[in-house]
C-alpha positions, -999 to +999 in steps of 0.1 A: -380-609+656-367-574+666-342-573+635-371-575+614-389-545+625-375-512+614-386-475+629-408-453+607-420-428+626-396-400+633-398-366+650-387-334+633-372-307+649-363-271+641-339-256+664-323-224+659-285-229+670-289-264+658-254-273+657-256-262+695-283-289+697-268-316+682-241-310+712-265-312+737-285-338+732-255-360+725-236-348+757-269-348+779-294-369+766-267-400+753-278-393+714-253-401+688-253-383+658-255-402+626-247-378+604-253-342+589-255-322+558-247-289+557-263-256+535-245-233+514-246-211+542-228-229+568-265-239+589-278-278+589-299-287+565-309-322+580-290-340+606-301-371+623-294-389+654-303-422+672-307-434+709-312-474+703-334-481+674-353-446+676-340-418+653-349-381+654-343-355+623-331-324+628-323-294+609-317-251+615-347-235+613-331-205+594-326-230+571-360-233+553-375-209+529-405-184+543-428-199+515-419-240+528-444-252+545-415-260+575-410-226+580-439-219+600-435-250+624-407-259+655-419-291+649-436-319+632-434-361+624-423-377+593-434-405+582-416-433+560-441-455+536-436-474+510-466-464+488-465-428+491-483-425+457-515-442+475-507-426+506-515-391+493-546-397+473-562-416+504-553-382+522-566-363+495-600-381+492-602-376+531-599-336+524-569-331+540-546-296+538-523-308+515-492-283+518-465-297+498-475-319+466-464-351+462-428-348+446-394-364+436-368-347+463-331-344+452-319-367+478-339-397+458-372-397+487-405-391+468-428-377+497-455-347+502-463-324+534-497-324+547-517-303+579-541-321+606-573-304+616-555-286+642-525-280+627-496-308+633-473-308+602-468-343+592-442-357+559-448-386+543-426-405+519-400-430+508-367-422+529-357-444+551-345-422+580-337-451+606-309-457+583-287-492+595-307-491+631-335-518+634-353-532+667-384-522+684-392-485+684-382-467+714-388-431+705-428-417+700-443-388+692-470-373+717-491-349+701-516-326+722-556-322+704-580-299+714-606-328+708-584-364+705-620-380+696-624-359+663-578-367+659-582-406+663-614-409+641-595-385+613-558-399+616-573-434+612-598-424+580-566-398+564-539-417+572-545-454+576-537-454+613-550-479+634-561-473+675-549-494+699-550-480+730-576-455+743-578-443+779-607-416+791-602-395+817-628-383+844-646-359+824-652-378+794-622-367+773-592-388+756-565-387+783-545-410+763-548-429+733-522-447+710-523-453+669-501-475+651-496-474+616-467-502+608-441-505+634-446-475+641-468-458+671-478-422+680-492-411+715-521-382+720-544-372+743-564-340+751-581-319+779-560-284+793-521-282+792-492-280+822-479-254+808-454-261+831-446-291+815-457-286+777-445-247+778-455-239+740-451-269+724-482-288+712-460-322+703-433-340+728-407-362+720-411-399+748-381-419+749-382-455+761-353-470+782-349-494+810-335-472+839-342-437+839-328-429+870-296-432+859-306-409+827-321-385+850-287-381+869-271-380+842-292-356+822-291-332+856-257-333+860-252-319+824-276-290+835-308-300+817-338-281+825-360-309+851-396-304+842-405-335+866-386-357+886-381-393+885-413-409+895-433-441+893-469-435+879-499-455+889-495-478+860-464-489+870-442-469+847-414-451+860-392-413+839-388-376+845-398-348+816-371-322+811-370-295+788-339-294+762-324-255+756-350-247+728-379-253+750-386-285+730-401-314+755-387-347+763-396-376+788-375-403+796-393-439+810-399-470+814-430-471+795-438-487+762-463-494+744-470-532+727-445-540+702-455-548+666-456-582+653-444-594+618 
């Protein structure tokens, strides 16, 4: 049952006029903001804000100190689990870059930071960022490897996720592959960029919904920046990529993958 399962996957994402941002992507995109907290000095701390069941946090990226480990990333993917304790030593054991120890947080979350192989900042702990919003997730982090082989087997043996969809392109490599760990899903592949498309970023932001057509003309309207126009691919899904005003990338369509069972 859809009121059973709960998102725990969430992007992260650093803007510098974030209050801007917020504006945008509620006006554009359809988000609706849940709620903010400001810093002493006037800049968001941590905001969130939900399309369906899928939730994004975001914060100023002034914000953070030059010594977090946030500082030196426009984005990353936190994670909510409820053993966060055994979370981090399994990561530990597995040798990965742990950059934040394991910690009580002031807002009552007990999580740590921790680096992939090639660099994706990742938070695990105990907040529940999806908040009152339940249902299937409809909002997944797609993160680019140099080598997706070397990312599933690692993600899997570091952080407990589990494969379930892998898709090779014509030379060998992992054009697309999918890892679940709870409800949850994350989307990666590897081979050379669009640059046209990914620009700088090495993560994007893929937001189900059942007519993005209508989204698209909406979202064009409002002036976003149209990487790609509405298009059916050869597996039958149908969305457009566009770019917010950061740079950061989105795409909008009718694809999802399997929902999780409980």
């Amino acid at each position: 049952m859809t009121e059973d399962i709960r998102p725990n996957i969430f992007p992260a994402l650093r803007y510098n006029n974030a209050r801007a941002a917020i504006d945008w992507l509620t006006s554009v995109f359809g988000f609706e903001k849940d709620g903010e907290h400001a810093a002493p000095d006037g800049s968001i701390a941590h905001a969130q804000l939900h399309f369906g069941a899928g939730v994004v946090g975001l914060s100023s990226a002034q914000n953070t100190p030059s010594d977090h480990p946030w500082s030196k990333v426009r984005q990353g993917i936190y994670v909510r689990v409820d053993e966060v304790d055994a979370h981090h030593d399994r990561a530990k054991r597995a040798g990965a870059d742990i950059v934040m120890p394991l910690k009580d947080m002031d807002y009552g979350s007990r999580e740590y930071a921790v680096r992939d192989p090639e660099g994706h900042l990742w938070g695990f702990g105990t907040y529940d960022m999806a908040g009152p919003h339940t249902g299937e997730p409809n909002i997944f982090v797609g993160l680019h490897y140099r080598d997706s082989r070397a990312a599933l087997a690692w993600l899997a043996c570091a952080f407990g996720f589990e494969k379930t969809l892998e898709i090779l392109g014509p030379d060998g490599n992992v054009m697309h592959a999918e890892m679940r760990l709870g409800p949850g899903i994350i989307m990666l592949g590897s081979g050379p960029k669009d640059t046209t498309t990914w620009g700088a970023n090495t993560q994007g932001l893929y937001v189900y919904l059942p007519d993005p057509d209508a989204h698209f003309a909406r979202a064009k309207k409002a002036g976003a920046k149209i990487i790609q126009q509405p298009e059916t691919t050869s597996y039958g899904a149908r969305g457009y990529f566009a770019h917010d005003p950061e740079g950061f990338l989105w795409g909008f369509s009718t694809y999802r993958p399997q929902p999780a069972t409980v």
